[in-house]
DOLUM-358731 format. One record per residue (C-alpha): x, y, z; residue in one letter. Coordinates in pm, 1 decimal. Layout:
BEGIN
+----------+----------+----------+------+
|        X |        Y |        Z | logu |
+----------+----------+----------+------+
|        X |        Y |        Z |    A |
...
+----------+----------+----------+------+
END
This chain:
BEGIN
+----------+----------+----------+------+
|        X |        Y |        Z | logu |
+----------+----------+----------+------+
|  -6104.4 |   2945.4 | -10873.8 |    X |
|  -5766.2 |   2943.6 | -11024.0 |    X |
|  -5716.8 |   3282.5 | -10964.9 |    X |
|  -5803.7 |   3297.3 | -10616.2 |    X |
|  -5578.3 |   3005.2 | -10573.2 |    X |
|  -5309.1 |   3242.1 | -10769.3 |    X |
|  -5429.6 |   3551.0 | -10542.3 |    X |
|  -5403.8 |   3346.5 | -10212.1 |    X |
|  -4989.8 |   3208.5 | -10281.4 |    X |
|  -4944.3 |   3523.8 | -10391.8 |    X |
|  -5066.6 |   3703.2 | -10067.6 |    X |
|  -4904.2 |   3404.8 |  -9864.5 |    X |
|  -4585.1 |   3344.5 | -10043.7 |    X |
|  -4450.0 |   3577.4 | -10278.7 |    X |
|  -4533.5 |   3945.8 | -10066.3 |    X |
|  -4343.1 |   3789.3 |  -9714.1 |    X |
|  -4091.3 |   3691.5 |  -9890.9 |    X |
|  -4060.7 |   4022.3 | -10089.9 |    X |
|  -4110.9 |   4204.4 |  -9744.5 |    X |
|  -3830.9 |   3987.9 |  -9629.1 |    X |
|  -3573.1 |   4073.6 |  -9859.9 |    X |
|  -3624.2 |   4449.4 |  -9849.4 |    X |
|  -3628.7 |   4488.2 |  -9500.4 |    X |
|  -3349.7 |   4638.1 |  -9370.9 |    X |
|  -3434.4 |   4461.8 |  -8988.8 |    X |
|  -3200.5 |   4221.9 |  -8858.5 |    X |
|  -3375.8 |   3872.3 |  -8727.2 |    X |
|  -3099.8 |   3692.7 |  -8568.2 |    X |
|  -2877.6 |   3906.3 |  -8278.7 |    X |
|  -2603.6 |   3774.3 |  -8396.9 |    X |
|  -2630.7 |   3950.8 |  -8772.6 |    X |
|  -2665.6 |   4287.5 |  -8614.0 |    X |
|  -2286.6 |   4290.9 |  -8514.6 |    X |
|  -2203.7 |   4149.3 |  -8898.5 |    X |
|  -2306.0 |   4556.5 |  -8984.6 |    X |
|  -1937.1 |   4636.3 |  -8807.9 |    X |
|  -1738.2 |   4397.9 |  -9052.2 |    X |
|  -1494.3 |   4642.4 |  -9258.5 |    X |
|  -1326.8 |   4915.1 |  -9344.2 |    X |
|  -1501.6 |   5275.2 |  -9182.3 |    X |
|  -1365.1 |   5613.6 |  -9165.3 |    X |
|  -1521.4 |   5927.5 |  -8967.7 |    X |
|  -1465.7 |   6158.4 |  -8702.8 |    X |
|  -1498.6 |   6257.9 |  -8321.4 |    X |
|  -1563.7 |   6521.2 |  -8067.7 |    X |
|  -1501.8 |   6488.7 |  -7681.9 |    X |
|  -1658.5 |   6787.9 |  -7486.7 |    X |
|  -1584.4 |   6906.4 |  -7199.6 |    X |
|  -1860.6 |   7037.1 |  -7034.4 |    X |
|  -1741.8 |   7119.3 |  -6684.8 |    X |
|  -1434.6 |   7235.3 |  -6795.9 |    X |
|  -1537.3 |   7581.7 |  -6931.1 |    X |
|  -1353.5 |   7727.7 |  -7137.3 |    X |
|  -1127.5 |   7403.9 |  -7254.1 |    X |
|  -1150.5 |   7346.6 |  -7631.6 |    X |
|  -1308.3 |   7030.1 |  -7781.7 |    X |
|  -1111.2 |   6749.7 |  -7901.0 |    X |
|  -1133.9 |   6688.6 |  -8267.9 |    X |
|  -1076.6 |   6307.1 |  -8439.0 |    X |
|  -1002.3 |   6149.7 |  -8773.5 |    X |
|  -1058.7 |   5790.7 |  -8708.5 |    X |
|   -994.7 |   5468.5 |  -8925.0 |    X |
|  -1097.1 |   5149.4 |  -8854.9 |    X |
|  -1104.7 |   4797.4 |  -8952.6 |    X |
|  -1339.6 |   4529.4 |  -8831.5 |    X |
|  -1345.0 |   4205.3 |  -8862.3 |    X |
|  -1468.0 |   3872.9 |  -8742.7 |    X |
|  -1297.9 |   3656.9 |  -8479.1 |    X |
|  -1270.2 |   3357.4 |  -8263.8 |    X |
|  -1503.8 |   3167.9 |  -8484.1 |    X |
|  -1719.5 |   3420.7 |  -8549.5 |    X |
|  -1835.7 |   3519.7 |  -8215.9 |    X |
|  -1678.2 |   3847.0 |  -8163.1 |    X |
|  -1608.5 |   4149.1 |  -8401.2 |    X |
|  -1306.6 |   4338.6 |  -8382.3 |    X |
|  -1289.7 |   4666.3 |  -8437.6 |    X |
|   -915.0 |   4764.8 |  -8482.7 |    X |
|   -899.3 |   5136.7 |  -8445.5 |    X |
|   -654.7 |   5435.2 |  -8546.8 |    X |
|   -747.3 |   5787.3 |  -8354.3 |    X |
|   -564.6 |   6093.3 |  -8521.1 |    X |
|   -613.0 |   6416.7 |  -8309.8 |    X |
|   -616.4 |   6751.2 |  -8541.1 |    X |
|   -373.0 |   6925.5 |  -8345.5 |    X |
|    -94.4 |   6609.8 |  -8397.5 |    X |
|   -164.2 |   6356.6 |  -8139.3 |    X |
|   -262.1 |   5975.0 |  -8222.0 |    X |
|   -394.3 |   5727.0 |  -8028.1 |    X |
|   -542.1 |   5296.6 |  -8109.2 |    X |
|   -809.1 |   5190.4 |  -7940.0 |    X |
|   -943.9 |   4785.0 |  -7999.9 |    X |
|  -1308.6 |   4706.2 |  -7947.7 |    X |
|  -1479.5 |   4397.4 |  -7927.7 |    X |
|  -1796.7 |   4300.3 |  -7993.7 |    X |
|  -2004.4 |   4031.5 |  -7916.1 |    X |
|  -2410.4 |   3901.6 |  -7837.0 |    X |
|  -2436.0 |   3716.9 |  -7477.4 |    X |
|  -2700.7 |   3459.4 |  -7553.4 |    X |
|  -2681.7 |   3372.7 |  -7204.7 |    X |
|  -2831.6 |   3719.8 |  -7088.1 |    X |
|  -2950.5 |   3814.8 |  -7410.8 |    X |
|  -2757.8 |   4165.3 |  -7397.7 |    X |
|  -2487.6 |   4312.5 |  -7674.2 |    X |
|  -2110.6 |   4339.5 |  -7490.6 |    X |
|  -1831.3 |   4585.8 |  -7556.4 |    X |
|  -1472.0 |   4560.8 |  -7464.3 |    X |
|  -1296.0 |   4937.2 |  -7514.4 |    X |
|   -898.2 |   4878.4 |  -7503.1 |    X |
|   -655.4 |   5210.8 |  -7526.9 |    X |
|   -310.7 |   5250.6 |  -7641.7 |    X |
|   -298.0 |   5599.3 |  -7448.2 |    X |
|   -516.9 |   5479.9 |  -7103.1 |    X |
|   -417.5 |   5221.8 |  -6872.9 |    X |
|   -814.9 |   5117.5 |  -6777.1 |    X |
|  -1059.8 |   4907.7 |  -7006.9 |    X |
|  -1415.3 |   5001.6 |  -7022.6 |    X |
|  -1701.0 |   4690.6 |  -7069.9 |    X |
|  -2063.3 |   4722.1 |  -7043.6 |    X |
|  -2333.1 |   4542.2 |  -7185.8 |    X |
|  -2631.8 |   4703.0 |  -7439.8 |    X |
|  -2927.0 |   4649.1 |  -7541.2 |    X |
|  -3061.1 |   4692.2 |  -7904.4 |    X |
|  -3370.8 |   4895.3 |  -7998.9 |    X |
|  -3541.5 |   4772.3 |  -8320.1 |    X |
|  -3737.2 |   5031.4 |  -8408.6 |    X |
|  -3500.4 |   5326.3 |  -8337.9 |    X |
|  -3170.6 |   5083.5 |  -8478.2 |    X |
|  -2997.8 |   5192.6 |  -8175.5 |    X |
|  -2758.8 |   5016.4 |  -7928.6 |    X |
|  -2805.2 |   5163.8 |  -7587.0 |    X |
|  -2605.3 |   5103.1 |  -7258.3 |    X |
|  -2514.2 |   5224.2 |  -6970.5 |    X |
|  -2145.4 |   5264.7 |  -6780.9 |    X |
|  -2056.3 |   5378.9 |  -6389.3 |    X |
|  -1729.9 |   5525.6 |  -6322.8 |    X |
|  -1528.3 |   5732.9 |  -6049.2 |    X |
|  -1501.8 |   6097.5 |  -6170.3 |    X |
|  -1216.1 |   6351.1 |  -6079.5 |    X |
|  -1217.5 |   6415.0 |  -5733.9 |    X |
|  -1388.4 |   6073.9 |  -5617.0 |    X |
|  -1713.1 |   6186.6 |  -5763.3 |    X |
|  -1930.1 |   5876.8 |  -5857.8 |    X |
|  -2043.8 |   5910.1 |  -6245.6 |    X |
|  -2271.5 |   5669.3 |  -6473.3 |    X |
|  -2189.5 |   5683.6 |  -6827.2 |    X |
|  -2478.0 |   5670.9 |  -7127.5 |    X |
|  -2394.4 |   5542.3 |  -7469.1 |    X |
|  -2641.2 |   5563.1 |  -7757.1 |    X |
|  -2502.5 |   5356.6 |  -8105.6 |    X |
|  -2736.8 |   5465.7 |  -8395.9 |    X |
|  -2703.5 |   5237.6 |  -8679.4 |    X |
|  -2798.9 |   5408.2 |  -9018.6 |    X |
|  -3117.4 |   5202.4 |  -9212.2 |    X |
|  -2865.0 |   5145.2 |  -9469.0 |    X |
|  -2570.2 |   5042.4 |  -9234.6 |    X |
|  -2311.6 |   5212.2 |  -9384.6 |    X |
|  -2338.0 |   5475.3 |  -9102.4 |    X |
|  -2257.7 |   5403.7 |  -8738.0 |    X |
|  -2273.6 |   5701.9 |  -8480.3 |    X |
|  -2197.0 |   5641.1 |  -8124.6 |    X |
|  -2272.8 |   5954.1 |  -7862.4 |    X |
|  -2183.3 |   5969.1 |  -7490.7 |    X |
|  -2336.4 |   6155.1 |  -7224.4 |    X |
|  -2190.6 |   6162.4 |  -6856.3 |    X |
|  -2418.9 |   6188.9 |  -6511.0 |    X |
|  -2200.9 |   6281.7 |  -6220.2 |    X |
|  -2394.1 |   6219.1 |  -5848.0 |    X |
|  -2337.2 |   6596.4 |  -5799.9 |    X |
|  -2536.8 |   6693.5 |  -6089.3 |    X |
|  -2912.5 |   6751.3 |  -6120.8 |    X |
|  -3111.2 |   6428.6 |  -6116.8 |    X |
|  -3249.9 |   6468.8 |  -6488.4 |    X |
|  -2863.9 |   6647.9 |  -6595.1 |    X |
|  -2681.4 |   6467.2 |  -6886.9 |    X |
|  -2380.3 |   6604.5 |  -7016.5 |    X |
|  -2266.3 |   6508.7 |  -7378.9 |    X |
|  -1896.5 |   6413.4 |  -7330.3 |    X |
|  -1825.2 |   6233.0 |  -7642.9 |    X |
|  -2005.5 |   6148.0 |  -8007.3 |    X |
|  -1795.3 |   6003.4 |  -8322.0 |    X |
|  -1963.9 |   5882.4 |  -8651.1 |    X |
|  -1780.2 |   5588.0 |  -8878.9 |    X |
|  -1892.0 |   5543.8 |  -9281.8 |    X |
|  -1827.4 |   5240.7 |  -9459.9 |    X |
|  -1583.8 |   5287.4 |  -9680.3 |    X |
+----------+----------+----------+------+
END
């Protein structure tokens, strides 16, 4: 009897909470965006993929996160250092709208008069943040805008890729435009 007893607190008990701690899953929304907080290093690519022939943009970024404003945003504080000599900063914030239950991004640039926002929603099984943009593309043409944020299982690993649809293209037509990748330093 005593060892069933054992066998059943064991089962009950000790295995969740085991499960628990070695689970690399995040339970509460708000502890997905604590992955951001410090210091990262990587690099980026923008394509151009109707501009044939133009060469693609290589990065060195920094960047520093951190909480703010009592916790409820992140703050990504960013340095941008082109190969070829040029340097841009671009500030993001982060934060979880528990009003419509969506992740929201704030883009800011040092070298770009606009401001890009959109909201995202997070995939638990693939660890990904996914959203989705619209914007007016040279020439008028109407564009939507698709970001995929892959979060490595160990979260030291962050890799964001963009991919463009312009109302001209073909309906099923997405166009990688951008992709960087940040490691925890």
């Amino acid at each position: 009897m005593r060892c069933l007893l054992m066998f059943l607190i064991m089962i009950n008990i000790i295995i969740p909470l085991y499960a628990q701690e070695n689970s690399n899953q995040v339970d509460n929304k708000d502890e997905l965006l604590d992955l951001f907080v410090g210091d990262w290093e990587g690099n980026a690519t923008a394509y151009f993929p109707r501009e044939e022939g133009r060469e693609e943009r290589k990065e060195i970024i920094t960047v520093h996160a951190k909480k703010i404003l009592k916790d409820t945003y992140i703050h990504c504080s960013s340095d941008w250092k082109n190969t070829k000599g040029g340097e841009r900063q671009l500030e993001i914030f982060w934060n979880y709208d528990h009003h419509s239950e969506k992740y929201e991004i704030l883009f800011l640039y040092d070298n770009w008069p606009g401001k890009v926002n959109y909201q995202l929603d997070y995939d638990l099984e693939k660890r990904t943040l996914n959203g989705y943009d619209t914007f007016t593309a040279s020439g008028g043409v109407a564009a939507k805008e698709k970001v995929i944020w892959q979060i490595s299982e160990d979260g030291n690993e962050i890799k964001s890729t963009e991919y463009n649809h312009y109302e001209t293209d073909p309906e099923d037509y997405w166009a990688k435009s951008f992709e960087f990748v940040w490691r925890k330093k």
